[in-house]
C-alpha positions as CSV (number, residue, x, y, z in Angstrom):
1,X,-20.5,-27.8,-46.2
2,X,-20.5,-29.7,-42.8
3,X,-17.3,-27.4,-42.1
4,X,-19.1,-24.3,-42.7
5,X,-22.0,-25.5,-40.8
6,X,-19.7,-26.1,-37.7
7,X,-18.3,-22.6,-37.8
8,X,-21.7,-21.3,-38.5
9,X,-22.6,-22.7,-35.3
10,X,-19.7,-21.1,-33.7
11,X,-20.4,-17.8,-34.8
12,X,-24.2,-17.9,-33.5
13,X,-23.7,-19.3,-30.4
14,X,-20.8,-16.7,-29.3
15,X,-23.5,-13.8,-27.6
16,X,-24.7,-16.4,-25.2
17,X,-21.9,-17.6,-24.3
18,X,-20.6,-14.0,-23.5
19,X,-22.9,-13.5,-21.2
20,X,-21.6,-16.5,-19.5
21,X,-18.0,-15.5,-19.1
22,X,-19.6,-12.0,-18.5
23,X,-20.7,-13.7,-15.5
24,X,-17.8,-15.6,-14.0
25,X,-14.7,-14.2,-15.3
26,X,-11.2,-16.1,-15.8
27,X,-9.6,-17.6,-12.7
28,X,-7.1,-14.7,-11.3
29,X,-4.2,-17.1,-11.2
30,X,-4.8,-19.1,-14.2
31,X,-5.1,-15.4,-15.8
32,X,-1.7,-13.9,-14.4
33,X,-0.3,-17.0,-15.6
34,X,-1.0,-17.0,-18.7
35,X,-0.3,-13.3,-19.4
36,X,3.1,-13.7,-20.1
37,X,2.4,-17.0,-21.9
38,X,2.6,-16.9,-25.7
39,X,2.0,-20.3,-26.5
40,X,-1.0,-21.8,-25.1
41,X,-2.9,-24.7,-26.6
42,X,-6.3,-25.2,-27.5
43,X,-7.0,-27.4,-24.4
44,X,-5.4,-25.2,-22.1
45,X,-7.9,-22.6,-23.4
46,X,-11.3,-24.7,-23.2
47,X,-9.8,-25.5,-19.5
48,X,-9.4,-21.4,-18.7
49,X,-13.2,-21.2,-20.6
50,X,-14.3,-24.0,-18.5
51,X,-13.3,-22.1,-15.1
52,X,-14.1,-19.0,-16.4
53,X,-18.0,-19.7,-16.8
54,X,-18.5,-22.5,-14.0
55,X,-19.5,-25.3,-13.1
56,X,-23.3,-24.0,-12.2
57,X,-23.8,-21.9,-15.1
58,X,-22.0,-23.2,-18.3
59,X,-18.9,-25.2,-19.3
60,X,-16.9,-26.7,-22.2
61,X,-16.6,-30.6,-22.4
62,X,-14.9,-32.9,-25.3
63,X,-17.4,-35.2,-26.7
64,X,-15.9,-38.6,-28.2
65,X,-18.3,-40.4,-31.1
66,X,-16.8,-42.9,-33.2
67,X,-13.3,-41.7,-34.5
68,X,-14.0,-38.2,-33.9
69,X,-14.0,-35.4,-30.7
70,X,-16.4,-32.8,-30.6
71,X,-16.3,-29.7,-28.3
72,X,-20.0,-28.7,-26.9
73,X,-21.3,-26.7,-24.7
74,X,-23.4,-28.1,-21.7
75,X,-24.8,-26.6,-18.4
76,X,-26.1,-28.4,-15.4
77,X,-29.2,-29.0,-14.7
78,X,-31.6,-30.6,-11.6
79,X,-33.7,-33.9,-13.0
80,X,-35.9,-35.5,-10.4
81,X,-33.1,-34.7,-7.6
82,X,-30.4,-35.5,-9.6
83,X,-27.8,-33.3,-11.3
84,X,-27.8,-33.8,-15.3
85,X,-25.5,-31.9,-18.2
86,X,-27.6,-30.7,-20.7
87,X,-26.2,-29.8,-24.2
88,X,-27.0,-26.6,-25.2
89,X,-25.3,-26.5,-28.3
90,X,-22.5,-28.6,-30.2
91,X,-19.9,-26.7,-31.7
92,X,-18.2,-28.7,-34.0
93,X,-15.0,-31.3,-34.8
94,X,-12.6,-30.6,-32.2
95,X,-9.9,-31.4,-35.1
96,X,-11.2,-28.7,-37.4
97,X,-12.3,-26.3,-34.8
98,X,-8.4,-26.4,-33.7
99,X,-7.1,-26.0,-37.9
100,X,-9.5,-22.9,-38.4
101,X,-8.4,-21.2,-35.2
102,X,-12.4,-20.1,-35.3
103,X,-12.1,-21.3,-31.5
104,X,-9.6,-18.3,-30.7
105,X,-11.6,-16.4,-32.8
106,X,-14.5,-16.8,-30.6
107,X,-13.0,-16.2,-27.8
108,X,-11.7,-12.9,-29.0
109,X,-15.1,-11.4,-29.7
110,X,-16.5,-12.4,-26.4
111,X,-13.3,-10.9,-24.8
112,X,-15.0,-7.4,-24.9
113,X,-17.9,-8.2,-22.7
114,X,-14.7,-10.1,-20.2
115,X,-12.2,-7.9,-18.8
116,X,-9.7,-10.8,-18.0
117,X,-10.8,-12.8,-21.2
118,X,-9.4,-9.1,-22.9
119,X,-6.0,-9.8,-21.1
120,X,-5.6,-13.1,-22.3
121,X,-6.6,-12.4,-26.5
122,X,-4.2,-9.3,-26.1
123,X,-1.6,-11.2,-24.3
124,X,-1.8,-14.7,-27.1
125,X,-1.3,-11.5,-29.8
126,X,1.5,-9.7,-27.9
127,X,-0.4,-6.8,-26.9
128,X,-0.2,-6.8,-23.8
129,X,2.1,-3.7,-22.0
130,X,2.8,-4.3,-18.1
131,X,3.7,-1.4,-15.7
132,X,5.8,-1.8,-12.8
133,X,4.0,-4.5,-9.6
134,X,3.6,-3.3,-6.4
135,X,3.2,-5.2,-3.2
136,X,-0.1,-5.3,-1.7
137,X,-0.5,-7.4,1.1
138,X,1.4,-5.5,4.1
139,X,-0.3,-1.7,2.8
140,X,-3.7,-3.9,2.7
141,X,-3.6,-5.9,5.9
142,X,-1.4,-2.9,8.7
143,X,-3.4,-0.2,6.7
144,X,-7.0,-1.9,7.5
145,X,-5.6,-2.1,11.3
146,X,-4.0,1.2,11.2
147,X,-7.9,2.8,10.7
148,X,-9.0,0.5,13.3
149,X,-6.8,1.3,15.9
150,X,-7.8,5.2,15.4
151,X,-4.3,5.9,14.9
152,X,-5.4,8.7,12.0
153,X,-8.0,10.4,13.9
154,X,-5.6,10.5,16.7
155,X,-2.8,12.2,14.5
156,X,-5.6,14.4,12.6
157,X,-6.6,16.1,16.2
158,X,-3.9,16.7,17.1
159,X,-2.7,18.7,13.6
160,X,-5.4,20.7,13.5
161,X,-4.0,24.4,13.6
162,X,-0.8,22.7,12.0
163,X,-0.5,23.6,8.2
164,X,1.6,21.2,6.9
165,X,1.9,20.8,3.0
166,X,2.5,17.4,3.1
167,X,0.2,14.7,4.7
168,X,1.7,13.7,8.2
169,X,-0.4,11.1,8.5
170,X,0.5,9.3,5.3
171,X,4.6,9.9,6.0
172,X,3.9,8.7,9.8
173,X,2.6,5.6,8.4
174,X,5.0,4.9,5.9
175,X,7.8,4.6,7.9
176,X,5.6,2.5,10.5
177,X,5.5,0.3,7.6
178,X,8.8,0.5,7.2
179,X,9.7,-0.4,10.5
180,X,7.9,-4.0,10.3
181,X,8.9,-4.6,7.3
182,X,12.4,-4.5,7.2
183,X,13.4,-1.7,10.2
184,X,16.3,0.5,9.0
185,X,17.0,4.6,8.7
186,X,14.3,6.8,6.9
187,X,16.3,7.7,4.1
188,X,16.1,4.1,3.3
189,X,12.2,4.2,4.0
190,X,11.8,6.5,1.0
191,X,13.5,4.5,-1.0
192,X,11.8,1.0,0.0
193,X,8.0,2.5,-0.2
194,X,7.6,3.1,-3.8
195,X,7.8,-0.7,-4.5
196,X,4.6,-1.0,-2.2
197,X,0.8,0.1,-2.9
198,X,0.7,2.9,-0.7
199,X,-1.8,5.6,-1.1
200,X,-1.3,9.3,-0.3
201,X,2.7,9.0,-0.9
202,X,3.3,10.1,-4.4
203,X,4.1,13.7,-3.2
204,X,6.1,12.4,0.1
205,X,10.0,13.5,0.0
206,X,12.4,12.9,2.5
207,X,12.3,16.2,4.5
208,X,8.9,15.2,5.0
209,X,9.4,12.2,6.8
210,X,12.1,14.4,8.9
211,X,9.7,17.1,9.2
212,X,7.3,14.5,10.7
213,X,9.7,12.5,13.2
214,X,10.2,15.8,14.3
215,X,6.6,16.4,14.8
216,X,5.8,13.3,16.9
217,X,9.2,13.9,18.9
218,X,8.7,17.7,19.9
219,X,8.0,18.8,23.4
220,X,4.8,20.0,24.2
221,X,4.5,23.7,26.0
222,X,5.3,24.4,29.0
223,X,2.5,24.7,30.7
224,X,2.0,21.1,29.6
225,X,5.2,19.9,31.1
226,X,5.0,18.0,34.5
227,X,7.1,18.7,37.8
228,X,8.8,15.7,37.7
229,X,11.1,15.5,34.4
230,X,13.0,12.4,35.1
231,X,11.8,10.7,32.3
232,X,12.2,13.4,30.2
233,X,10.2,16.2,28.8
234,X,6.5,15.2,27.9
235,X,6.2,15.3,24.0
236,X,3.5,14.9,21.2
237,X,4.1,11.4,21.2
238,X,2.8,11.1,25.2
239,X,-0.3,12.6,23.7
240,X,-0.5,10.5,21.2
241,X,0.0,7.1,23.0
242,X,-2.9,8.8,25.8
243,X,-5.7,9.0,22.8
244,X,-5.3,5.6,21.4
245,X,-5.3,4.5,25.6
246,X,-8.4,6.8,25.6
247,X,-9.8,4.4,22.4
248,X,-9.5,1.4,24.3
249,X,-10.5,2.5,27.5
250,X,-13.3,0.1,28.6
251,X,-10.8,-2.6,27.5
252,X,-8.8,-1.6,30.2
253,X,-11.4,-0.5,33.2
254,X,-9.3,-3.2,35.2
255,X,-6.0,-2.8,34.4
256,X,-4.2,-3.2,38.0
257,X,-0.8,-4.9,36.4
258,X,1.9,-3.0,34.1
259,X,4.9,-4.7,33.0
260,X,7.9,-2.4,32.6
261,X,10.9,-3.9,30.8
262,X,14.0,-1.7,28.8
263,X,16.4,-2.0,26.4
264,X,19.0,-0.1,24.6
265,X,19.7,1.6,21.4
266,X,23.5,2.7,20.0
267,X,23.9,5.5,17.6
268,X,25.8,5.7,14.5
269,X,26.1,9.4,14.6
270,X,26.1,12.0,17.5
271,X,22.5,10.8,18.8
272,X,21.2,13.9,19.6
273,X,21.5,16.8,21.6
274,X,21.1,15.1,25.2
275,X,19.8,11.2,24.4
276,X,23.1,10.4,22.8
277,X,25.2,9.4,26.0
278,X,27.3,6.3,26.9
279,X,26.5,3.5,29.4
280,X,25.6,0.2,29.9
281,X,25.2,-1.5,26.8
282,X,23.0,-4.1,25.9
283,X,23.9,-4.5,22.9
284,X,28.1,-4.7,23.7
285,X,29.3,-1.8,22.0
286,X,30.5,0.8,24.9
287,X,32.4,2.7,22.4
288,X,29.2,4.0,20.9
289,X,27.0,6.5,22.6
290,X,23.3,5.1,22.9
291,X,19.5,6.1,24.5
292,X,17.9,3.9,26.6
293,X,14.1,2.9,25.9
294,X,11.6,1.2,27.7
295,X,8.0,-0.4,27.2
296,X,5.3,-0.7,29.5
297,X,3.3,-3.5,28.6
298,X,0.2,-4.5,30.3
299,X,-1.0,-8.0,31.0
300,X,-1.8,-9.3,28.1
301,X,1.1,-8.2,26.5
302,X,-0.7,-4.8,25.0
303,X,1.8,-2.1,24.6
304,X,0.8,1.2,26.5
305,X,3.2,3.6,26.2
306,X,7.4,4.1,25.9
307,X,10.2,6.0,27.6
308,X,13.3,7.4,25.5
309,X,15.6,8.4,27.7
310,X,19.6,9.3,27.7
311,X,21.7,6.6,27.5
312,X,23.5,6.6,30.9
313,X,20.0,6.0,32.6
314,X,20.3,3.1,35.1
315,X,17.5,0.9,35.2
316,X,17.6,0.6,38.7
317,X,16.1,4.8,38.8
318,X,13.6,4.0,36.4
319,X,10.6,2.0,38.1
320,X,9.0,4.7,40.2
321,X,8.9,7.4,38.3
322,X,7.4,5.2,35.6
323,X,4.8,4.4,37.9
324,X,4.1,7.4,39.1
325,X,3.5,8.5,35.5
326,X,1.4,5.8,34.3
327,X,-1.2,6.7,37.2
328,X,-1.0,10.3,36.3
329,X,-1.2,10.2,32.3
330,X,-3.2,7.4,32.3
331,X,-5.8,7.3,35.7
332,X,-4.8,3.9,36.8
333,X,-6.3,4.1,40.5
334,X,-4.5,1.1,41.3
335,X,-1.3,-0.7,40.5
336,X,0.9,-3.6,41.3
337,X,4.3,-3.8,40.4
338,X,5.5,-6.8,39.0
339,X,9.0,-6.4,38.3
340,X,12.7,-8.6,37.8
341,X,15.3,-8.0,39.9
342,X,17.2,-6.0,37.4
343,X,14.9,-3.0,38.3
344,X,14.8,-3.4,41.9
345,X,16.8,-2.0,44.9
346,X,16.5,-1.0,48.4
347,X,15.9,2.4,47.6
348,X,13.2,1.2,45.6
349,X,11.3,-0.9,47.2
350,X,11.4,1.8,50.3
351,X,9.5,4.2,47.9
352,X,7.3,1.9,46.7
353,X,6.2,1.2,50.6
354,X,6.3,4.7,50.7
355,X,3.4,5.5,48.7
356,X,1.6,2.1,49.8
357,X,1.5,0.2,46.4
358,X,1.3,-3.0,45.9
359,X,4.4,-4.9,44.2
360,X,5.6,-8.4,43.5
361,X,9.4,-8.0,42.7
362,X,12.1,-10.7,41.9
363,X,14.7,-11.1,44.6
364,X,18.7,-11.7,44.4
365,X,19.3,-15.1,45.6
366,X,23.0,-14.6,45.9
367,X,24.0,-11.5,47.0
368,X,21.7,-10.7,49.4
369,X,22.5,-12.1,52.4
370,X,18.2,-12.7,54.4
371,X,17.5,-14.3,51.5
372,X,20.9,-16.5,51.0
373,X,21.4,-16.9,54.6
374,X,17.6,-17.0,56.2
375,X,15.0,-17.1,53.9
376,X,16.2,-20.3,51.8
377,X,17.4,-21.8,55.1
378,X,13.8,-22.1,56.7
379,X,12.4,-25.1,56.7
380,X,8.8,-25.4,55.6
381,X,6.4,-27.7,53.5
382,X,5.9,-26.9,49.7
383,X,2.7,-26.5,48.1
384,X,2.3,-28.0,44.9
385,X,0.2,-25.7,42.2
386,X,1.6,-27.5,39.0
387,X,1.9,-31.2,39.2
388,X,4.8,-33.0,36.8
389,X,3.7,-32.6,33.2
390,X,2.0,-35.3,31.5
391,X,2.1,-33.5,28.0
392,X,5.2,-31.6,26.8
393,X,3.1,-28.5,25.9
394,X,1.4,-28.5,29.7
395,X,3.0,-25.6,32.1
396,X,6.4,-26.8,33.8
397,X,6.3,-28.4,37.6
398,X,6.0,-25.8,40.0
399,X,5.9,-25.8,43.7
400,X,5.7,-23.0,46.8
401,X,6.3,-22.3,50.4
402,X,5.8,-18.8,52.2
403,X,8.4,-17.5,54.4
404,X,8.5,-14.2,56.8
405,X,11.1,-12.2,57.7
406,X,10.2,-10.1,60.3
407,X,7.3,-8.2,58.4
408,X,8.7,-8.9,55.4
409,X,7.0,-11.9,52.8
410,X,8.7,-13.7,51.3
411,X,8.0,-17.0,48.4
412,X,10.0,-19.5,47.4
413,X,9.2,-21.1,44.0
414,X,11.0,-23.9,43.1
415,X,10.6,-26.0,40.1
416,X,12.0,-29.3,40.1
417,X,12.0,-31.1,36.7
418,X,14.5,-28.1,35.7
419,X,16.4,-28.4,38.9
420,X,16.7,-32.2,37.9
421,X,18.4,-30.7,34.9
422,X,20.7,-27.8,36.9
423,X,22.0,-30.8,39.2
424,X,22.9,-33.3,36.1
425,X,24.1,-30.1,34.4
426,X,26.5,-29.4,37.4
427,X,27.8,-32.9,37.8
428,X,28.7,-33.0,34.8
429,X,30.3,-29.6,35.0
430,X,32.4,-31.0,37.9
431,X,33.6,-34.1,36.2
432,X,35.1,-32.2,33.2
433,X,36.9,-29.8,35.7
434,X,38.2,-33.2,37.8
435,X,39.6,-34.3,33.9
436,X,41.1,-30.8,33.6
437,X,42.8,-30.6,37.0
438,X,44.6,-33.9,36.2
439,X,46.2,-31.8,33.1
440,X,46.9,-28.6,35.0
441,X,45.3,-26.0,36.9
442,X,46.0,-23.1,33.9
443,X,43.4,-23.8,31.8
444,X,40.5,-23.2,34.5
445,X,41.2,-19.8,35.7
446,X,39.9,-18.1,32.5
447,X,36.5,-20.4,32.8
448,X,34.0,-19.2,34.6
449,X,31.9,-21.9,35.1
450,X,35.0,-24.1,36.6
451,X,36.5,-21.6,38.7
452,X,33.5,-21.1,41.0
453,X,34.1,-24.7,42.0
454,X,37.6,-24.0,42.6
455,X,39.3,-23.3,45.6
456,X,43.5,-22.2,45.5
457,X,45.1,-23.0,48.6
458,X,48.5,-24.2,47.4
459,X,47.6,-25.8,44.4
460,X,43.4,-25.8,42.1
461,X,41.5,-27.9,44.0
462,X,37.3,-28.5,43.9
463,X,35.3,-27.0,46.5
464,X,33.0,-29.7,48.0
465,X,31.7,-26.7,49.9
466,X,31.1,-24.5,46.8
467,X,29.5,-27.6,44.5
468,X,26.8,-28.0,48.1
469,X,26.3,-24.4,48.4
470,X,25.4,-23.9,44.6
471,X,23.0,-26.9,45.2
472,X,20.8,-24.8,47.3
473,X,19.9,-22.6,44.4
474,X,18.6,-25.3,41.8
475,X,15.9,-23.3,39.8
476,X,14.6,-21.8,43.1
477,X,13.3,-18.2,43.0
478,X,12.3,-16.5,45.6
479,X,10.1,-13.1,45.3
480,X,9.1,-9.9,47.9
481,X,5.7,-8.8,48.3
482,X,3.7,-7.0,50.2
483,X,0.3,-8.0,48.4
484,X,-2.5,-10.3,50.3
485,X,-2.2,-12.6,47.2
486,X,-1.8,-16.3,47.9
487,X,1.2,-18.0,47.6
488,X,0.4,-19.6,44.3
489,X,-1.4,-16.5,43.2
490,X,2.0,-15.0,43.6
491,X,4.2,-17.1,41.6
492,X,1.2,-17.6,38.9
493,X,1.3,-13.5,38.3
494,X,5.3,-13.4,38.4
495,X,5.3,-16.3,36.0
496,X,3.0,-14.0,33.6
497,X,5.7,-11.6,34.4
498,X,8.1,-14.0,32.9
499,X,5.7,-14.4,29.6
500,X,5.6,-11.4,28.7
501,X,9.3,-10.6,28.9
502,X,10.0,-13.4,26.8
503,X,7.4,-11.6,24.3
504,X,9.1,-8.7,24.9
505,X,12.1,-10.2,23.9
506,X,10.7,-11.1,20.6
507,X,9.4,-7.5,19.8
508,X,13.1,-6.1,20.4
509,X,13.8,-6.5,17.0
510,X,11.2,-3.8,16.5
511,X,13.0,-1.1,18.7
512,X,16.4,-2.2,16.8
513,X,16.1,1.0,14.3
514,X,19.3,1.3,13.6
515,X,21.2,3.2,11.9
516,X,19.8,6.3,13.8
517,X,21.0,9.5,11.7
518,X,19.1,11.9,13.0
519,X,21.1,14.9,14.8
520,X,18.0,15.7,17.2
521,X,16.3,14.9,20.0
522,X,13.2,15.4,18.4
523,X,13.5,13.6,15.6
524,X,14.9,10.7,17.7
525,X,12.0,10.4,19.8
526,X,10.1,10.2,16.8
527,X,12.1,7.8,14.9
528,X,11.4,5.6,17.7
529,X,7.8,6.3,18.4
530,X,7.7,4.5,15.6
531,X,8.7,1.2,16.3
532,X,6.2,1.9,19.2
533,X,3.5,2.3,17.0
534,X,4.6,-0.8,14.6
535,X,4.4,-3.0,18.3
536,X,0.5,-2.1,18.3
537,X,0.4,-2.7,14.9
538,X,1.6,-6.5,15.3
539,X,0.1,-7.0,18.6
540,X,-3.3,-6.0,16.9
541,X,-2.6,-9.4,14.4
542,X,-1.7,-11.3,16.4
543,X,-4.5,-11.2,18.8
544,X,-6.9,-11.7,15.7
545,X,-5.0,-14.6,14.6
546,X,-5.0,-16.1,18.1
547,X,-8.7,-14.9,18.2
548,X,-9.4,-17.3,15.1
549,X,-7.1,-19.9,16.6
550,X,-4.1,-19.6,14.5
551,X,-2.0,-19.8,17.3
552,X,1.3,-21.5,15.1
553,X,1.3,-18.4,12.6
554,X,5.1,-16.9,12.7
555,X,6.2,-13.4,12.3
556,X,8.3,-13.3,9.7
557,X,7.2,-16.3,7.7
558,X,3.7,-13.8,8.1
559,X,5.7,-11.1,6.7
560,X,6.9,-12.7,3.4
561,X,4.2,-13.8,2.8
562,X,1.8,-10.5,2.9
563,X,5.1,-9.1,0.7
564,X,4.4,-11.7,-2.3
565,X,1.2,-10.8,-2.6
566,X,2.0,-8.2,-5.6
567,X,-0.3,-6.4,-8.1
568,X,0.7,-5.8,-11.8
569,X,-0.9,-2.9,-14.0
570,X,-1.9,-4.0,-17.7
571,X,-2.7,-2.2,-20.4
572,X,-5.0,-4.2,-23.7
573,X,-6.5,-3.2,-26.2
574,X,-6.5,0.6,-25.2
575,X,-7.7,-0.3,-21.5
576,X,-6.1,-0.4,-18.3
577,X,-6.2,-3.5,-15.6
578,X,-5.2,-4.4,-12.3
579,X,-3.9,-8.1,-11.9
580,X,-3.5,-9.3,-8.6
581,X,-1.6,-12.9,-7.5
582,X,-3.1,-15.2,-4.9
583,X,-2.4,-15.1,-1.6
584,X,0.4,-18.0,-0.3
585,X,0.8,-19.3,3.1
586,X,-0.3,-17.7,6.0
587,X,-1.4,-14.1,3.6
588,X,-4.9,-15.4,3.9
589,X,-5.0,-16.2,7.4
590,X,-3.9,-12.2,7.7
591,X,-6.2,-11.1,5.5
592,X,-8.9,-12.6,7.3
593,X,-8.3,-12.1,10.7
594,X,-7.8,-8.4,9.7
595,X,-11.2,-8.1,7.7
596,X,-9.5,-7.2,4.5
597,X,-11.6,-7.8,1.3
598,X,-9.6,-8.4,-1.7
599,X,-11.9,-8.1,-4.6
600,X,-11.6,-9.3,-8.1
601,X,-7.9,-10.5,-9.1
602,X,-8.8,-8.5,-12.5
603,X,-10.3,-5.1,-12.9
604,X,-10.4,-1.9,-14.6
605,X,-7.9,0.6,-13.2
């Protein structure tokens, strides 16, 4: 009797407490758990009820009275400012309620008023059938910032008279993915995308991610091409990067500094009808025939536009024209050129005087002999602009003097807590080579960094004269402008010079697309406009993570995370769900910053 009065209770008390976990669901994680648990126990179970109908509606609690447990069913309530658990209804002998199995019972006629509670009865029965999980997190996040950036309106006006059959759009922004991701040929983008949540791909093949490449990379008409070619023909992509300029345009209504820096790409195949060419190679493998690319960057490290250009380009040729097509395509009135010394020459900086702009240019110490001979020889006080750090974060010691050269400017930055270091670096550079000499001379003349200290007259002997003159150039660097900054102004915007090459740097492993297939030039271009776009893409983050102060997030530890973030179709009892895992490490911080909402881990597909 008092048994069939328990379950009685049971079995009237189950529509209310539907409508509770109507209400608030199972916990997504507890539920993805679970689903491929076959054993779960009866307190397991109250725990999942307990979360599933909270803590300010309803919830499960074990009661204890004399030798017995019994499981009720309480709610909170507010008494005289005070919070209180109110029974609502006792359902029974926790030992009996677990030998009847009326519990489960229970649970499995509420389940169909609970999507995830329908999961978890089909999954105890083994009823559950699972499809194949996707990733979410890196379609979710770059996709959201992919519509921001306007990068699809861009490429939709600039289709329109096109009649593809396949969306450019969606194949453009696959292998954008792609190229964050994990970089690599589009062949193997193809095959990477269908483990990820990408909508608008299922008809995608790999001609069409040719056929676009192709697209971004082809030359525009004739009429359209400039006078100047240097840099190569003006393409789709030129128009492209000009829009999403056009987008941001207020952003930018002072833009007075570009940073230019390049790098270089070998091929694997032919590379191209003229890209494909050998030079210089950055990367160390002359045998191969490469293309040379560069970024221009603006201050605060916001890409603007690239160059792809054949591979025996020499840097040196590059910064002018460059210039002069950034104040063309993109109506920058004024400029200063902020550059390293790989990009300069005499030649250079005539033209640059030529047309009157303003520049700020690294100078060779060594090999040019006013600097070497006059301009680090002057005499003159420093002027301190950073002090000796008193925190190892603050900006390193840094000191100025101005020097002129006729009508020429000259500044002289010299930082001395690292020249501390060059000098104890160098003595003990000099005592290793005295050690060496005492064993014979034949081991030095294959070192570099001993035999500039050396001096053969007879027999290896150290240069006293060679140890002073190296002396002299103790983390000094000196720098040419014309500008009417200040001399700390000067070294302050060169410094930002040096910040953003060290960020470039770090986005290099972008642009590294290799292996490059592709046979055209078109298709090149496009291949690496690309990596170009994936730039704006991670630039976009990281300013919204910066924005929100997450200033310690890294990129690929970002990465991995956003790629566990998975989602898992289910089908029970004749329906189909969506289950979703939680987001691990820095996920959420990305999901955040780029305004992503994830919804419910459960739903109906």
């Amino acid at each position: 009797m008092l048994r069939a009065l328990e379950l009685g209770r049971v079995g009237a008390f189950s529509e209310r407490l539907c409508s509770a976990i109507e209400v608030r669901g199972v916990h997504a994680y507890l539920a993805f758990s679970l689903l491929f648990s076959r054993n779960v126990s009866l307190r397991s179970v109250v725990s999942l009820l307990q979360a599933a109908i909270g803590s300010d509606t309803m919830f499960a609690r074990v009661k204890k009275s004399g030798r017995y447990e019994y499981l009720q069913i309480v709610h909170n309530v507010r008494v005289e400012g005070h919070v209180r658990q109110q029974v609502l209804a006792t359902l029974g002998r926790l030992d009996l309620l677990k030998e009847s199995g009326q519990l489960d019972a229970l649970l499995a006629s509420c389940a169909k008023f609970s999507e995830q509670a329908a999961i978890l009865n089909a999954a105890q029965h083994d009823r559950v059938q699972t499809g194949q999980a996707v990733r979410l997190g890196p379609p979710l996040v770059f996709g959201r910032l992919w519509q921001e950036l306007g990068v699809p309106h861009v490429l939709e006006s600039l289709l329109r008279g096109r009649k593809f059959e396949f969306s450019v759009e969606r194949a453009v922004f696959l292998t954008v993915l792609h190229r964050l991701m994990v970089s690599g040929s589009d062949r193997a983008a193809e095959r990477w995308c269908r483990r990820y949540a990408l909508d608008g791909i299922e008809q995608l093949e790999l001609q069409h991610l040719y056929r676009a490449m192709g697209w971004l990379g082809e030359p525009l008409p004739e009429a359209e091409q400039p006078p100047d070619q240097r840099l190569g023909p003006r393409c789709r992509k030129d128009r492209i990067e000009e829009l999403l300029f056009a987008r941001r345009r207020d952003l930018f209504s002072g833009l007075q500094v570009a940073f230019f820096d390049t790098t270089s790409l070998y091929f694997e195949g032919a590379g191209g009808e003229t890209l494909g060419q050998h030079g210089y190679s950055k990367d160390h493998r002359p045998d191969l025939k490469q293309m040379v690319v560069g970024v221009v960057l603006d201050e605060r490290g916001w890409p603007l536009c690239c160059f792809l250009l054949p591979g025996n380009t020499a840097d040196i040729s590059l910064l002018v024209p460059v210039v002069d097509q950034l104040r063309t395509r993109f109506g920058i009135e004024r400029v200063c050129v902020v550059a390293d010394r790989g990009l300069i020459s005499a030649e250079t900086i005539r033209e640059l005087e030529e047309r009157k702009w303003q520049y700020l240019l690294g100078a060779r110490l060594r090999s040019v002999n006013e600097i070497r001979d006059e301009v680090l020889s002057r005499a003159g006080r420093y002027h301190v602009v950073q002090g000796p750090r008193q925190l190892s974060h603050a900006p390193s010691p840094l000191k100025v003097k101005e020097v002129w050269v006729d009508e020429r400017r000259y500044i002289v930055c010299h930082n001395e807590e690292q020249a501390t270091k060059d000098r104890h670096d160098r003595e003990a550079v000099v005592r290793k080579l005295t050690d060496q000499l005492e064993h014979g001379p034949k081991s030095l003349v294959g070192n570099k960094g001993f035999r500039k200290y050396l001096r053969a007259e007879g027999e290896f002997a150290i240069d006293a004269e060679k140890v002073a003159a190296e002396a002299r150039f103790d983390v000094k660097w000196v720098l040419r402008t014309n500008t009417e900054l200040t001399p700390s102004e000067v070294a302050l915007r060169y410094k930002d010079l040096l910040h953003v090459e060290s960020m470039f740097r770090s986005l290099k492993s972008l642009l590294d697309t290799r292996p490059i297939f592709h046979r055209c030039d078109d298709t090149i271009r496009g291949h690496v406009f690309c990596s170009f776009l994936a730039l704006l893409l991670m630039k976009e983050l990281d300013s919204r993570l910066e924005s929100r102060g997450w200033t310690e997030v890294e990129w690929r530890p970002l990465l991995d995370d956003l790629d566990d973030l998975q989602q898992l179709t289910v089908t029970a009892s004749g329906k189909s769900y969506t289950v979703r895992t939680a987001p691990r490490g820095d996920a959420g911080k990305a999901i955040q910053a780029s305004g992503v909402a994830l919804g419910p881990a459960i739903r109906l597909a």
